[in-house]
C-alpha positions in Angstrom: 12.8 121.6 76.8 12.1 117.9 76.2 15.0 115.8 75.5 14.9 112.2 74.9 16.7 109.7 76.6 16.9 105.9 74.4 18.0 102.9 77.0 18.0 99.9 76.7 20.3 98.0 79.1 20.6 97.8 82.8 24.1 100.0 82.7 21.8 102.8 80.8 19.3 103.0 83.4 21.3 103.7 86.3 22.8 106.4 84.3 19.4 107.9 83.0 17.8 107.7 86.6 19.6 110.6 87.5 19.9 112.8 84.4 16.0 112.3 84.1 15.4 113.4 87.7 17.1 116.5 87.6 15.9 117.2 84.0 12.2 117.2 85.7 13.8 119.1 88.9 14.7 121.5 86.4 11.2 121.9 84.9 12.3 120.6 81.7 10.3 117.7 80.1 12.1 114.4 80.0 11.0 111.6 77.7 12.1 107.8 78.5 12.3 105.4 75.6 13.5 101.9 76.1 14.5 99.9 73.2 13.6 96.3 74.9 17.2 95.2 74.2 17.5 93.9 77.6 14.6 91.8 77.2 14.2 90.0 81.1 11.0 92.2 81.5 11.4 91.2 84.8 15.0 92.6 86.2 14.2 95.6 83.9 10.9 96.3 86.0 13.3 96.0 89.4 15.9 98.4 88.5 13.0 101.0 87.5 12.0 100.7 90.9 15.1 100.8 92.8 16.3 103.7 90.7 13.0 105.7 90.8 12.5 105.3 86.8 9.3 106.4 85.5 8.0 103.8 83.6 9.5 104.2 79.7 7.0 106.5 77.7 7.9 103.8 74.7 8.8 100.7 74.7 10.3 99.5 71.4 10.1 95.7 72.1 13.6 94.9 70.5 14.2 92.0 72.4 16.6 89.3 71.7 18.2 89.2 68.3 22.1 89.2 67.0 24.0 92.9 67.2 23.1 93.8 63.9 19.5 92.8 63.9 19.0 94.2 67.4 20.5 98.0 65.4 18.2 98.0 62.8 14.6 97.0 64.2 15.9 100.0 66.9 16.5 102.1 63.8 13.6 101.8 62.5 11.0 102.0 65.1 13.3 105.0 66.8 13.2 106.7 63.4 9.5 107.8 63.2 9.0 108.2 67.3 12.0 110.7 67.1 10.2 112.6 64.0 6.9 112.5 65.0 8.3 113.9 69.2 10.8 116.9 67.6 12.9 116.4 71.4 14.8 119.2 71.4 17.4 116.7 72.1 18.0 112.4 72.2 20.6 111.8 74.8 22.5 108.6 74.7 24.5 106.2 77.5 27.4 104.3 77.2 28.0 102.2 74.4 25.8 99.5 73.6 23.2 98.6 70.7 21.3 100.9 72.0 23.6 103.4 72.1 24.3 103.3 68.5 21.1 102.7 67.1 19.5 106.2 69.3 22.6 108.1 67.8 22.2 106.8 64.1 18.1 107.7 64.6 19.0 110.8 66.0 21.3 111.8 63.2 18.5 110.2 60.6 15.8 112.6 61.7 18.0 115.9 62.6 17.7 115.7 65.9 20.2 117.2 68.0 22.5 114.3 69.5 24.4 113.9 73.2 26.3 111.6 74.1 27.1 110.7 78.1 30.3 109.1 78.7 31.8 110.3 75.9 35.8 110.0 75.1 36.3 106.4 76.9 38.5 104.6 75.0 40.2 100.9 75.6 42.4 100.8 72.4 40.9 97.2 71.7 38.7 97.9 68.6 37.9 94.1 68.7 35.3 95.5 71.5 31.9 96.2 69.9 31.6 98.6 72.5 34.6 100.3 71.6 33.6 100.7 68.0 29.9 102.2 69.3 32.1 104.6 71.5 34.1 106.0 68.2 31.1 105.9 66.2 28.8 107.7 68.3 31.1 110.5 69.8 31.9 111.3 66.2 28.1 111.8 65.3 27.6 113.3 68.7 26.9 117.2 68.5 27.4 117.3 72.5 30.2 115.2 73.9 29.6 114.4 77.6 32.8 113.8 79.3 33.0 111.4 82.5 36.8 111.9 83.1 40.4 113.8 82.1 41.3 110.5 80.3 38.3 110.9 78.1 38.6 114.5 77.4 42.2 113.5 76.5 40.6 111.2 73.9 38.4 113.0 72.2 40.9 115.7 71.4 43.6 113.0 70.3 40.7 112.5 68.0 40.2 116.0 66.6 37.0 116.1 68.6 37.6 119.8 70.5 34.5 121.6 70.1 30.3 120.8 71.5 32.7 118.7 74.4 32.1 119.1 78.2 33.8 117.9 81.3 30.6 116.4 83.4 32.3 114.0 85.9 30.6 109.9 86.0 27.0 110.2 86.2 27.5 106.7 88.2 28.5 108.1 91.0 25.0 109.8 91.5 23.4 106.8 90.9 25.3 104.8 93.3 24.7 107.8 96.1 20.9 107.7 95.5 20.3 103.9 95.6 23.0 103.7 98.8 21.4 106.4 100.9 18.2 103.7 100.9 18.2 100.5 102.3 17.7 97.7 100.1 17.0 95.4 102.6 16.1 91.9 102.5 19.8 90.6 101.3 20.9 87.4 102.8 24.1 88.3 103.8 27.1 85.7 102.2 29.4 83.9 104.2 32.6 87.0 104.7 35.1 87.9 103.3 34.1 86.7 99.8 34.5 88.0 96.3 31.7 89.1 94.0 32.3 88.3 90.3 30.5 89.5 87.1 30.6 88.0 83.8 28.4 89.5 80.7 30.3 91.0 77.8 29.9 88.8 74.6 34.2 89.0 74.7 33.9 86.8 77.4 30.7 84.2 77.1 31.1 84.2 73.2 34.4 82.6 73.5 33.8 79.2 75.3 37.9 79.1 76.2 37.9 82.7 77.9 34.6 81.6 79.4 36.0 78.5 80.9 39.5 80.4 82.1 37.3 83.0 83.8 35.2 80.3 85.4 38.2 78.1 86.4 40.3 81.0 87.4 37.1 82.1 90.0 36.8 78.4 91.1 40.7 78.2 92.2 40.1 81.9 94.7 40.5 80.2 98.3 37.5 82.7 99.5 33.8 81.6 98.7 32.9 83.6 95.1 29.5 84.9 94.9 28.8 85.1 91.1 25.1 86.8 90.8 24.3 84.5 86.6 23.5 87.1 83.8 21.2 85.5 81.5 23.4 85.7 78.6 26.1 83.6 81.0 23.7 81.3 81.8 23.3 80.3 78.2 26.7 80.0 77.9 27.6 77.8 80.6 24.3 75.2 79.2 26.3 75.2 75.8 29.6 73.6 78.2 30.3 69.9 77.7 31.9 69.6 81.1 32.2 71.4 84.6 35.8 71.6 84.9 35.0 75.0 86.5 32.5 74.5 88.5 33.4 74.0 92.2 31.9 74.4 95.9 33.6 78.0 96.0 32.0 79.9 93.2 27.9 79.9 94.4 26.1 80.8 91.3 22.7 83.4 92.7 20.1 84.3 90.7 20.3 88.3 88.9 20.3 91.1 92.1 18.5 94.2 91.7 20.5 97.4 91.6 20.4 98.2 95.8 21.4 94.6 96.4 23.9 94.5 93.9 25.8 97.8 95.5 25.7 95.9 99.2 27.2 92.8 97.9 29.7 95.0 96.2 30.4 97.3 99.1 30.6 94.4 101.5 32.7 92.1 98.6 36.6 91.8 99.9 37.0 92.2 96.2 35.5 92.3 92.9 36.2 90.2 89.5 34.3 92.0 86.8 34.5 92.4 82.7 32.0 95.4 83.3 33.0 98.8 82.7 31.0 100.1 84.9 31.6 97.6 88.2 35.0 99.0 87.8 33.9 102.1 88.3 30.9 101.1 91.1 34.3 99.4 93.2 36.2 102.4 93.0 33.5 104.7 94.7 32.6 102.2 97.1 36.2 101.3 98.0 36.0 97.8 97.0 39.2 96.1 94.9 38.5 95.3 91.4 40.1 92.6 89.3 38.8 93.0 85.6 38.8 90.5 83.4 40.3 92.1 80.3 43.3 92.8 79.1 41.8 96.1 78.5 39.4 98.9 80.1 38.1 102.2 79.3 38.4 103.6 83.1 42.6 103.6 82.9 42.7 105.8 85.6 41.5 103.0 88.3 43.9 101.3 87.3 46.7 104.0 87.7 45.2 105.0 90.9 45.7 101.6 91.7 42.3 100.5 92.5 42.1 98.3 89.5 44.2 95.4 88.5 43.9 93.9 84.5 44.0 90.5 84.9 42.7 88.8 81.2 41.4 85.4 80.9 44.0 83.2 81.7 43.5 81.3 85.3 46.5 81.5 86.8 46.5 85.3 86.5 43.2 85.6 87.8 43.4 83.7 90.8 47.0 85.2 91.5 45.0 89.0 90.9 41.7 88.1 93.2 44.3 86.7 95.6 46.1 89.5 95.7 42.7 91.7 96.0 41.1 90.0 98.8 45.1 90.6 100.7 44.5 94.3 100.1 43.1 97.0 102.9 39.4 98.6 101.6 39.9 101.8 100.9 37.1 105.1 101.9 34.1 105.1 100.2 33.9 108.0 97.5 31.1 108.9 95.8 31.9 112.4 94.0 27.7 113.5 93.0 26.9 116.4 90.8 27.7 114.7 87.3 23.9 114.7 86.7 23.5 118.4 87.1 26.6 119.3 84.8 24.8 117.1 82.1 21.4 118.9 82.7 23.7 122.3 82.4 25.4 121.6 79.9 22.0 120.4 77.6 20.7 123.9 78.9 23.6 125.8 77.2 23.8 124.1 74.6 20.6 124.3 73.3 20.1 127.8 74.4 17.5 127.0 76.5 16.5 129.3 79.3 16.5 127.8 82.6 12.4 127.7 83.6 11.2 128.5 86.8 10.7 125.9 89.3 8.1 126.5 92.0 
């Protein structure tokens, strides 16, 4: 069985790694395209390695571009490499460009469409993720659930049949790349927090950028905030440096392995990731997102998740509050990768082959 997995962004390679290693531990015959979306060929290269990614059997060279741009030129180079392959199936991660451009070239050629973390839903349809999320699980013909919540969603939806409970294919990830060590991380000053800032929600809008940054800046423990490129840019744009202050220490971008230790060992985490959320949860580490909104409700009923928005005051009163808390156990539930790689089986009728 081939089936064809379309990435594109860091987030979408740590959920492939797995799903493509147990597809070839099955016998089956994985096929890696990467769109080029995330375009620092550099970081891209790194998390290959750390997650034992074969290199991508295409890459479609997308590369920078506005959202709509970025869709099409995937679209139309996906279109012909999906017709000319016949993959039994084109799997699909999260909810990025990518995402969305591998499910509408999926459903342009015919070609059997699943979706992995399917059902999450944040109510905020301001998100572009959120609308790739609705989108794609609606042209999804197999709808890969990663919790309750989302299986919850999906038939709030009407979306009942070709859906399966798989558990977070994150969580394998994050046991892989953990049982290794990294190695060569200068370790930060402790405690300290670890902050991320990416989504276009945030550096799009220079005011929520500049709460974010000033609400870090006021945390009375050292912030380590590893720069995303798209931040970066961002923060160049800024006529002043209001936020900028001798707590928050601005590092380059960290591979995958050294971004898990500076998580693991973080007294707490300010994120606007999705998955980080998730990452802190498993490694025990308390999370402060910065949204008013997230897809993984259940961290925060579980309360290992606090929504804290944009506003300064509320962030620094949240991270404060975080770095006060007890960790908690690491736990890092595996075996989502093998439920996908089931589920495809079954699915597509496929009789399990023979591994010697």
């Amino acid at each position: 069985m081939n089936v064809c997995s379309v990435v594109g962004v860091r987030p979408e390679f740590v959920m492939a790694a797995p799903v493509i290693d147990e597809l070839a531990a099955a016998g089956h015959d994985p096929t890696l395209v990467h769109t080029g979306q995330h375009h620092d060929d550099a970081l891209s290269a790194a998390f290959f390695d750390e997650l034992s990614l074969p290199q991508p059997d295409h890459h479609l060279g997308v590369g920078s571009a506005p959202r709509g741009e970025q869709i099409a030129r995937a679209v139309e180079r996906l279109v012909p490499l999906l017709a000319a392959r016949d993959p039994d199936a084109t799997l699909v991660y999260g909810d990025t460009t990518s995402t969305l451009a591998g499910a509408i070239a999926a459903v342009a050629t015919d070609t059997p469409l699943a979706h992995v973390e399917a059902g999450l839903r944040s109510a905020d349809w301001r998100m572009p993720e959120e609308r790739a999320r609705v989108v794609v699980d609606h042209l999804a013909d197999l709808r890969l659930a990663p919790t309750s919540d989302a299986l919850a969603a999906l038939d709030a939806e009407g979306v009942t049949g070709g859906v399966r409970d798989v558990g977070d294919v994150r969580a394998d990830a994050v046991a892989a790349v953990r049982s290794s060590d990294p190695g060569g991380l200068p370790a930060p000053t402790s405690p300290y927090v670890l902050a991320t800032v990416h989504r276009a929600a945030t550096t799009d809008d220079a005011a929520a950028l500049r709460g974010v940054l000033t609400g870090l800046a006021r945390v009375a423990a050292p912030v380590v905030l590893p720069i995303h490129p798209r931040t970066a840019d961002r923060l160049r744009a800024f006529d002043d440096a209001d936020w900028a202050a001798e707590q928050v220490r601005l590092i380059d971008p960290v591979g995958y392995a050294e971004f898990l230790t500076l998580l693991a060992d973080a007294a707490a985490v300010a994120t606007d990731s999705g998955g980080v959320q998730r990452e802190a949860a498993y490694l025990g580490t308390p999370c402060v997102t910065l949204r008013d909104q997230t897809e993984w409700r259940e961290t925060v009923r579980d309360g290992r998740n606090v929504l804290a928005g944009t506003e300064p005051d509320e962030i620094t009163a949240a991270v404060e509050e975080a770095v006060a808390e007890p960790s908690r156990e690491p736990d890092v539930p595996t075996g989502a990768a093998a439920a996908i790689v089931a589920a495809i089986e079954e699915w597509r009728g496929v009789e399990v082959p023979e591994v010697s």
